[in-house]
TORKOL-655243 format. One record per residue (C-alpha): residue in one letter; y, x, z. Coordinates in steps of 0.25 Angstrom, whole numbers, plus 5000, padded with zeros to 4 digits. Each point is the difference from the previous one (the first is absolute). Layout:
N
AYXZ
...
***
This chain:
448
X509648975045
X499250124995
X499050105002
X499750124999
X499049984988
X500749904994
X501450094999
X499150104995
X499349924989
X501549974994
X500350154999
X500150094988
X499250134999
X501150085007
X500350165003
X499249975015
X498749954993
X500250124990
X500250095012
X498849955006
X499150004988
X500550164997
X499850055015
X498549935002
X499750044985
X500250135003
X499150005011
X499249944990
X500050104989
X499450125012
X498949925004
X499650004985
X500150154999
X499150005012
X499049914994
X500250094986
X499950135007
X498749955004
X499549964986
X500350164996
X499550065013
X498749954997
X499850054989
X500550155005
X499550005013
X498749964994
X499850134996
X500550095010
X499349945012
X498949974990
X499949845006
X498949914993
X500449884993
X499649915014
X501050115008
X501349974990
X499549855001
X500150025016
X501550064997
X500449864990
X499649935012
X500450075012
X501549974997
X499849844998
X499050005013
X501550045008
X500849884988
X499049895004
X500250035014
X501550024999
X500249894991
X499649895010
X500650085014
X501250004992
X500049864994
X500149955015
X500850105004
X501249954990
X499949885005
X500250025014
X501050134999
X500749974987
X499650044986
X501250124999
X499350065012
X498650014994
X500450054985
X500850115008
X499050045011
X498750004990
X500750084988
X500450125010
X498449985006
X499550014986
X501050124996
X499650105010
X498649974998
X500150024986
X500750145003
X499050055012
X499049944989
X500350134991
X499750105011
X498649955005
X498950134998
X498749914999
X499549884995
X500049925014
X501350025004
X500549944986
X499249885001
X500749975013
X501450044995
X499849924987
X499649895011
X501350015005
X500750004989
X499549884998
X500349935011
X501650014996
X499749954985
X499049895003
X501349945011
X501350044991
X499449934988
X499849885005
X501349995010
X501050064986
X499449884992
X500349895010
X501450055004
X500550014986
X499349854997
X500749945011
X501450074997
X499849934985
X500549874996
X498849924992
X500550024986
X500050145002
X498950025010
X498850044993
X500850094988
X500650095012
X498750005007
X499450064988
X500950094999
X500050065013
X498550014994
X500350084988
X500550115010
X498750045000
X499850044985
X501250095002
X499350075011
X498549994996
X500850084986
X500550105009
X498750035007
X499450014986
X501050114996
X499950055015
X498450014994
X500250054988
X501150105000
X499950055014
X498649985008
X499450094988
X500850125004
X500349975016
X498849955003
X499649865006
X501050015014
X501150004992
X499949854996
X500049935014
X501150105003
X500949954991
X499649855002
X500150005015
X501150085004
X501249914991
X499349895005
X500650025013
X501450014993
X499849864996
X499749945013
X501350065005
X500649934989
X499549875004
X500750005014
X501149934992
X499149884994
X500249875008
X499249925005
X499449884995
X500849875001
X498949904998
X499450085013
X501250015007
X500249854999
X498449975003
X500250075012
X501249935005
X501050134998
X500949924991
X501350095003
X499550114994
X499349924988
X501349944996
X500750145001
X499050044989
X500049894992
X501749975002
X500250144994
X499049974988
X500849884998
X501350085000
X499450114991
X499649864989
X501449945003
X499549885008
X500749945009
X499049945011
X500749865004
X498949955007
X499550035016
X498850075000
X498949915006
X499750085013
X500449935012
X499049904997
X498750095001
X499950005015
X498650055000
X499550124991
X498650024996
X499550145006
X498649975002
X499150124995
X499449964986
X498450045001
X499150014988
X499349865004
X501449944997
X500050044986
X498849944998
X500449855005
X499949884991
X501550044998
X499950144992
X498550004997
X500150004985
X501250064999
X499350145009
X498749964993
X500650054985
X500850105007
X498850085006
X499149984987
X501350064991
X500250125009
X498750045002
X499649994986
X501250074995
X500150105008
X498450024997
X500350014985
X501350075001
X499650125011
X498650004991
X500550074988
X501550055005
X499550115010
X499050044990
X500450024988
X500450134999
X498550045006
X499549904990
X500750074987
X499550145005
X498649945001
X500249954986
X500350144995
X501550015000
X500550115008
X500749985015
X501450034994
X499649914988
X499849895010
X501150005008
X500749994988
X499549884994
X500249945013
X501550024999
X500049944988
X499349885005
X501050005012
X501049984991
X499549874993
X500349965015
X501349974997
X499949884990
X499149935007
X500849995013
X501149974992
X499449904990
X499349925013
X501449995007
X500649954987
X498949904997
X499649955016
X501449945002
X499749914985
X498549985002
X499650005011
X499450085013
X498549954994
X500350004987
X500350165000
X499050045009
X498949944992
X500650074987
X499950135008
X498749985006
X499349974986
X500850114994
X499650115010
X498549944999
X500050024985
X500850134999
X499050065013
X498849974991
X500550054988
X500550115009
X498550045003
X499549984987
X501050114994
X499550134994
X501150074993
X501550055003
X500649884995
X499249905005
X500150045014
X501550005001
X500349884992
X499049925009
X500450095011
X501449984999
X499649834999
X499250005013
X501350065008
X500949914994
X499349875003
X499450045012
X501450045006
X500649884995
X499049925008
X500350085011
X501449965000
X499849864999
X499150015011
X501050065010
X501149904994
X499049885003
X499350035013
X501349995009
X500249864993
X498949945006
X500250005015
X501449955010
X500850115004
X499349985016
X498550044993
X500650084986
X499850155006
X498749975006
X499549924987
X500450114991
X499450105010
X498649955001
X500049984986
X500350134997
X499150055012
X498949924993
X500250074987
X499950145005
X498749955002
X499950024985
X500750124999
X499050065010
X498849954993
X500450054987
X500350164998
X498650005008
X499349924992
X500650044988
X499550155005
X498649955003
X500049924985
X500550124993
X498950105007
X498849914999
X500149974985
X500750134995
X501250044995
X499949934985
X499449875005
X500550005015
X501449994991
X499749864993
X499349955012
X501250015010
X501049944989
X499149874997
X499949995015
X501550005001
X500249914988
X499149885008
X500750045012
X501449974993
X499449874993
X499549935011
X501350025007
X500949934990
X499049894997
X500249985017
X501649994996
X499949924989
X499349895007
X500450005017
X501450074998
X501149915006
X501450044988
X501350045009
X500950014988
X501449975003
X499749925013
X500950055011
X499050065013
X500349905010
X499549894988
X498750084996
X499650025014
X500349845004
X499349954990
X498449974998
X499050094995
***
């Protein structure tokens, strides 16, 4: 007899899984042009409402106050209602925020709508990467979550020219407009994704699990000779998970690295990502100059979401995020160290195509770690935990920048970002538990 996992472990990358990747990635791709928009709204906003460098920090941070709090709410949430139910509820919560977000007429009331918006990212992003880890056989897990990743590049790219064609000419409004508004078309969209069957089966509802996975196994020409190993649960698991539990003997390393990566990465990462276009202008390059080097820098995305889900299925979960790591530490220092056109796009373009290339192994990674009964609230809190970091840092950053001045404030944030960046992958290198190829039932049965 079979389960539910193990059926799924024997199958294919098939037209279900590509379904599901598409429809969540697309999901995806919109809460990256809200996170862009935000990037170019700082720097135009900035001079209409006249904000000080502390007030645009408060605007970095207001969104990823509403991600750390809707990260965690929604990490239990999908392991109580499903993790179909939280991607759709969050993305339509996060799009008509976005939206209302572009009509706000003061400052206060675009902190609160950026709060919002928040909320709905912080839970989708979490939830997306989980259910498409848990619809993934092993030999394919980590390269489709990484690729459900790299929708984001495609839509931080189409902020960017949002940015620089657009925001220039209609002003700063127009950007949350056109981020929120499709993003409601997507949630429609995603009425049609299933459900997860590794949920379904940990929850006892194995009719409808093996509907999903039966078709999958139509879909790869697999004829499923075997009972599905159901009859023999006679008692499901539905106690709530609580945030003690993920610190028990059991998970305790394993939550321990999680929390350290996130935070530190979302730290380094929000550090220079929000900022950059304000930076550039502090440096003397022009607003338009600076939303367009940012586009370029977007682009460089692209291979290193690509690159890291070609290299984590061959070297490893560890191995590539400590490549990445080092690489985005080096390239932020250089980054900050750079003085003339050329420098500041090559090692530009470098510190968005490691740094996004660690962020897709971490999101191929953290669902990994945990059994299905825990994953959504693992992956929640620590993602919630990170938004720690992505608070902290537009603030600080803005506080740095303003207290040693534009030409020093510059190098100063970028060496503070590069230890950041460092520290994290050295905490990889040595307490990370490898992943690769395992099937999730074995990773999550065996010792830390």
């Amino acid at each position: 007899m079979s389960s539910i996992s193990q059926r799924l472990e024997r199958l294919p990358v098939t037209p279900m899984l590509w379904k599901v990747l598409f429809l969540t990635g697309i999901g995806w791709l919109f809460d990256a042009m809200d996170q862009g928009m935000v990037a170019g709204v700082m720097a135009a906003i900035g001079k209409e409402w006249r904000l000080t460098a502390v007030d645009l920090g408060l605007l970095g941070s207001a969104s990823a106050v509403g991600m750390a709090v809707g990260a965690a709410v929604a990490g239990m949430a999908s392991d109580r209602w499903g993790r179909r139910t939280v991607v759709t509820f969050t993305l339509v919560l996060y799009g008509v925020a976005s939206a209302v977000s572009g009509l706000v007429p003061n400052f206060g009331l675009l902190l609160l709508f950026r709060f919002l918006t928040g909320l709905g990212l912080g839970g989708e992003l979490p939830a997306a990467s989980t259910l498409v880890s848990e619809f993934s056989p092993a030999k394919a897990r980590g390269r489709m979550v990484v690729l459900l990743e790299s929708f984001w590049a495609w839509g931080w790219i189409i902020a960017s020219l949002i940015a620089y064609l657009l925001i220039p000419i209609y002003g700063w409004r127009i950007g949350f407009f056109l981020g929120g508004v499709p993003a409601l078309y997507a949630a429609y969209l995603r009425k049609s994704i299933p459900e997860s069957p590794r949920y379904l089966e940990q929850k006892g509802r194995f009719q409808e699990a093996d509907e999903i996975v039966s078709k999958m196994e139509q879909q790869a020409g697999i004829k499923n000779n075997q009972e599905t190993f159901a009859n023999q649960i006679e008692e499901k698991n539905t106690n709530r998970i609580t945030l003690l539990d993920l610190w028990s003997k059991e998970y305790l390393r394993r939550t321990f690295v999680l929390w350290v990566l996130w935070l530190g990465i979302n730290f380094g990462y929000y550090g220079f990502v929000l900022w950059t276009p304000t930076l550039l202008v502090g440096k003397g390059f022009s607003l338009v100059r600076g939303f367009e080097f940012t586009l370029i820098m977007s682009i460089a995305q692209l291979p290193g979401y690509y690159s890291a889900a070609y290299l984590i299925e061959r070297i490893g979960r560890k191995a590539v995020l400590v490549i990445y790591l080092v690489g985005t530490a080096i390239s932020a220092y250089l980054f900050g160290q750079a003085e003339s056109v050329t420098t500041v796009l090559v090692f530009g373009c470098l510190l968005y195509l490691f740094s996004l290339g660690a962020w897709g192994a971490v999101y191929a990674y953290t669902p990994e770690v945990y059994p299905t009964r825990v994953r959504g609230s693992g992956v929640g809190w620590a993602a919630a935990v990170g938004r720690i970091g992505a608070i902290a840092a537009p603030y600080i950053v803005g506080v740095v920048y303003e207290t040693k001045g534009k030409e020093a404030g510059f190098n100063y944030v970028f060496v503070m970002l590069t230890i950041v960046f460092a520290v994290v992958a050295v905490v990889i290198a040595l307490a990370a538990v490898e992943t690769k190829g395992k099937a999730l039932d074995e990773i999550n049965t065996s010792r830390t």
